[in-house]
C-alpha positions as a Markdown table, in Angstrom:
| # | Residue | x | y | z |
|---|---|---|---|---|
| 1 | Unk | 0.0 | 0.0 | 0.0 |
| 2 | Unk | 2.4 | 2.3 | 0.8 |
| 3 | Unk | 4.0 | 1.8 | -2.8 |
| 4 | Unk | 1.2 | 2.8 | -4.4 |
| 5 | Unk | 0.9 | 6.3 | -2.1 |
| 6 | Unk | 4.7 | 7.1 | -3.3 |
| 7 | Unk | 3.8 | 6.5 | -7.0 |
| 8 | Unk | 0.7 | 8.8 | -6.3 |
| 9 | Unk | 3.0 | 11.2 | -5.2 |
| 10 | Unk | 5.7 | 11.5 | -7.7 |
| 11 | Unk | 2.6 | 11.5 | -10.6 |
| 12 | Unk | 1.4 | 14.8 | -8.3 |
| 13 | Unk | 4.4 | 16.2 | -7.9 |
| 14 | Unk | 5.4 | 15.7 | -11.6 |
| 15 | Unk | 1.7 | 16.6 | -13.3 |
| 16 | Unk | 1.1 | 19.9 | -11.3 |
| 17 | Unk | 4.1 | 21.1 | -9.7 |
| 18 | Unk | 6.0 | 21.0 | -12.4 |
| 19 | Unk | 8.8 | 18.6 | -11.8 |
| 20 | Unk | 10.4 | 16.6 | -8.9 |
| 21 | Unk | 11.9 | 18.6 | -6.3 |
| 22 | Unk | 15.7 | 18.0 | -6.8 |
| 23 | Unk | 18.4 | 19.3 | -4.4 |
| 24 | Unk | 21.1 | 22.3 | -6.0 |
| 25 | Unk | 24.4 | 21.3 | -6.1 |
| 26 | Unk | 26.8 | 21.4 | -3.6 |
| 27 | Unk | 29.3 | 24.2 | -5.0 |
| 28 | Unk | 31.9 | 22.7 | -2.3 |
| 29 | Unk | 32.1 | 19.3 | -4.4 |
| 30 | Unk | 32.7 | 21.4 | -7.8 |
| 31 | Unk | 35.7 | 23.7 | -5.9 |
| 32 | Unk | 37.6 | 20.3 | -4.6 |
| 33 | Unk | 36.5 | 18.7 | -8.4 |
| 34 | Unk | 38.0 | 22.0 | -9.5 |
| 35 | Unk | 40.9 | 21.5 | -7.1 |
| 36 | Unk | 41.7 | 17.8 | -7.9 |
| 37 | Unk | 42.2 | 18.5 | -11.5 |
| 38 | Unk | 44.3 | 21.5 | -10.5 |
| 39 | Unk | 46.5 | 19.3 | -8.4 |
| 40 | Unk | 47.2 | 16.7 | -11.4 |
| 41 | Unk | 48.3 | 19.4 | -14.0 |
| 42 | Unk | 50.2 | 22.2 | -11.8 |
| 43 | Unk | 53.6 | 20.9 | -10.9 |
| 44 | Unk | 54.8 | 22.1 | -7.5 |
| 45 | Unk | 51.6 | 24.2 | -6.5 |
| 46 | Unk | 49.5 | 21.4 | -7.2 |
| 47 | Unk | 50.7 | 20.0 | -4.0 |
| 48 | Unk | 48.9 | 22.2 | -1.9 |
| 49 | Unk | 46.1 | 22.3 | -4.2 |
| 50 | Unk | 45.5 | 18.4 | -3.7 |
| 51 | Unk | 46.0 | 18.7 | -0.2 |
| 52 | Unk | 43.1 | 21.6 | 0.3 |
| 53 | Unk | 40.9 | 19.3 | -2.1 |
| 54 | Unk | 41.0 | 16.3 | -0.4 |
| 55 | Unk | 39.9 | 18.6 | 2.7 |
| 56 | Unk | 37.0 | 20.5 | 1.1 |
| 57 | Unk | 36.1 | 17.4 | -1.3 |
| 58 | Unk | 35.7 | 15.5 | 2.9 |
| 59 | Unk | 33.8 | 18.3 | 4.3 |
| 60 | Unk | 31.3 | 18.5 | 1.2 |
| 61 | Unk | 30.6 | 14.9 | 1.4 |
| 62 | Unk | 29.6 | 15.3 | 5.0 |
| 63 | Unk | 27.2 | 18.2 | 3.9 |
| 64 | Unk | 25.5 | 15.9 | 1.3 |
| 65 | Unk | 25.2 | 13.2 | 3.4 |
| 66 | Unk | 23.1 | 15.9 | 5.7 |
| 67 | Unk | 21.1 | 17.6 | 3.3 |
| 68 | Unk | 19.2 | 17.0 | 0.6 |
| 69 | Unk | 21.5 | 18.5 | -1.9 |
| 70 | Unk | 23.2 | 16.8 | -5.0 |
| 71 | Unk | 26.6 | 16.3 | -5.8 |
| 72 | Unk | 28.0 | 13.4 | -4.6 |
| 73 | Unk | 30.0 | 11.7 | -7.2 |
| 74 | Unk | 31.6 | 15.1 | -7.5 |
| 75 | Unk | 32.8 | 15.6 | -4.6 |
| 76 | Unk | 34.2 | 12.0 | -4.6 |
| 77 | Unk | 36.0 | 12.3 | -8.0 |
| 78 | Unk | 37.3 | 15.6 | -6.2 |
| 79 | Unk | 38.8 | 13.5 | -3.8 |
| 80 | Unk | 40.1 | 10.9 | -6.2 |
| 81 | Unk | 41.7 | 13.6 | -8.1 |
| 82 | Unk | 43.3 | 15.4 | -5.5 |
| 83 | Unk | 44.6 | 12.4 | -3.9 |
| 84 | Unk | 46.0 | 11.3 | -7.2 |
| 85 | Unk | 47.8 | 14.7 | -7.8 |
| 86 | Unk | 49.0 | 14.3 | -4.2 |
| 87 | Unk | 50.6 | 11.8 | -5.5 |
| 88 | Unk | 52.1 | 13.0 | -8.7 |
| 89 | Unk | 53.5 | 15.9 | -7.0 |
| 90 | Unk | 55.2 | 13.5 | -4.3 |
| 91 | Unk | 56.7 | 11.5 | -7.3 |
| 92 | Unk | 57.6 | 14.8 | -9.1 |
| 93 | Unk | 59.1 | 16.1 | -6.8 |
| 94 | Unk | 61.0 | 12.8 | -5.4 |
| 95 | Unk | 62.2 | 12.6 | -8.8 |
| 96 | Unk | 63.7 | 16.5 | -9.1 |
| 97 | Unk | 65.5 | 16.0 | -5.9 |
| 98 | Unk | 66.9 | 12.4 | -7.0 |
| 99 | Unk | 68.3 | 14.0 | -10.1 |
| 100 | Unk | 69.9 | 16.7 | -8.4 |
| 101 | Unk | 71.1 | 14.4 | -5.8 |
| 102 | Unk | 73.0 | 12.3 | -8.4 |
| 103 | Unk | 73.8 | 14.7 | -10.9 |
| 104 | Unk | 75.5 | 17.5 | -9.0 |
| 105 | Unk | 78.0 | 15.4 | -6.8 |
| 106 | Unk | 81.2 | 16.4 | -7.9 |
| 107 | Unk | 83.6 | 13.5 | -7.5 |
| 108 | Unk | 87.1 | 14.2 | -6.7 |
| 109 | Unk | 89.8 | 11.7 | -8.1 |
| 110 | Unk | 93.2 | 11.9 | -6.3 |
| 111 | Unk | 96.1 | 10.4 | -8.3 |
């Protein structure tokens, strides 16, 4: 029975107020999406940019899971990103201070 009310009620909804009632967009999931692709394609800066994702991408996930608005997958491909740019950036710049720290010895040979 209770099926049948909910079906009664999306027809309602749909026929005379003009639409289901959806839930805007969290804008905090688009920043840290925003943010995660940032992170991957700045070297250096992107660093940071991955790290204050991952924290906004958190917080707006907590604020969906509270409200009624949308934006889920967002905010979780925010995080993805950012923690994948995290991640670049570590192996970046890893790999910058390897070079350097093989390159730049300067061997002395005594004879």
């Amino acid at each position: 029975m209770k099926w049948n009310i909910n079906i009664f009620n999306c027809v309602v909804r749909f026929l005379f107020l003009g639409g289901y009632e959806v839930g805007k967009t969290n804008s905090k999931s688009i920043s840290s999406l925003t943010l995660g692709v940032l992170s991957i394609i700045i070297p250096y800066i992107g660093f940071i940019l991955g790290i204050i994702g991952v924290f906004i991408s958190r917080k707006s996930i907590v604020e969906i899971d509270n409200s009624n608005e949308r934006g889920r997958g967002l905010a979780i491909s925010g995080m993805v990103c950012s923690i994948a740019g995290i991640c670049i950036q570590v192996l970046l710049i890893l790999g910058i201070v390897t070079f350097y720290a093989t390159t730049s010895s300067k061997t002395i040979i005594v004879k």
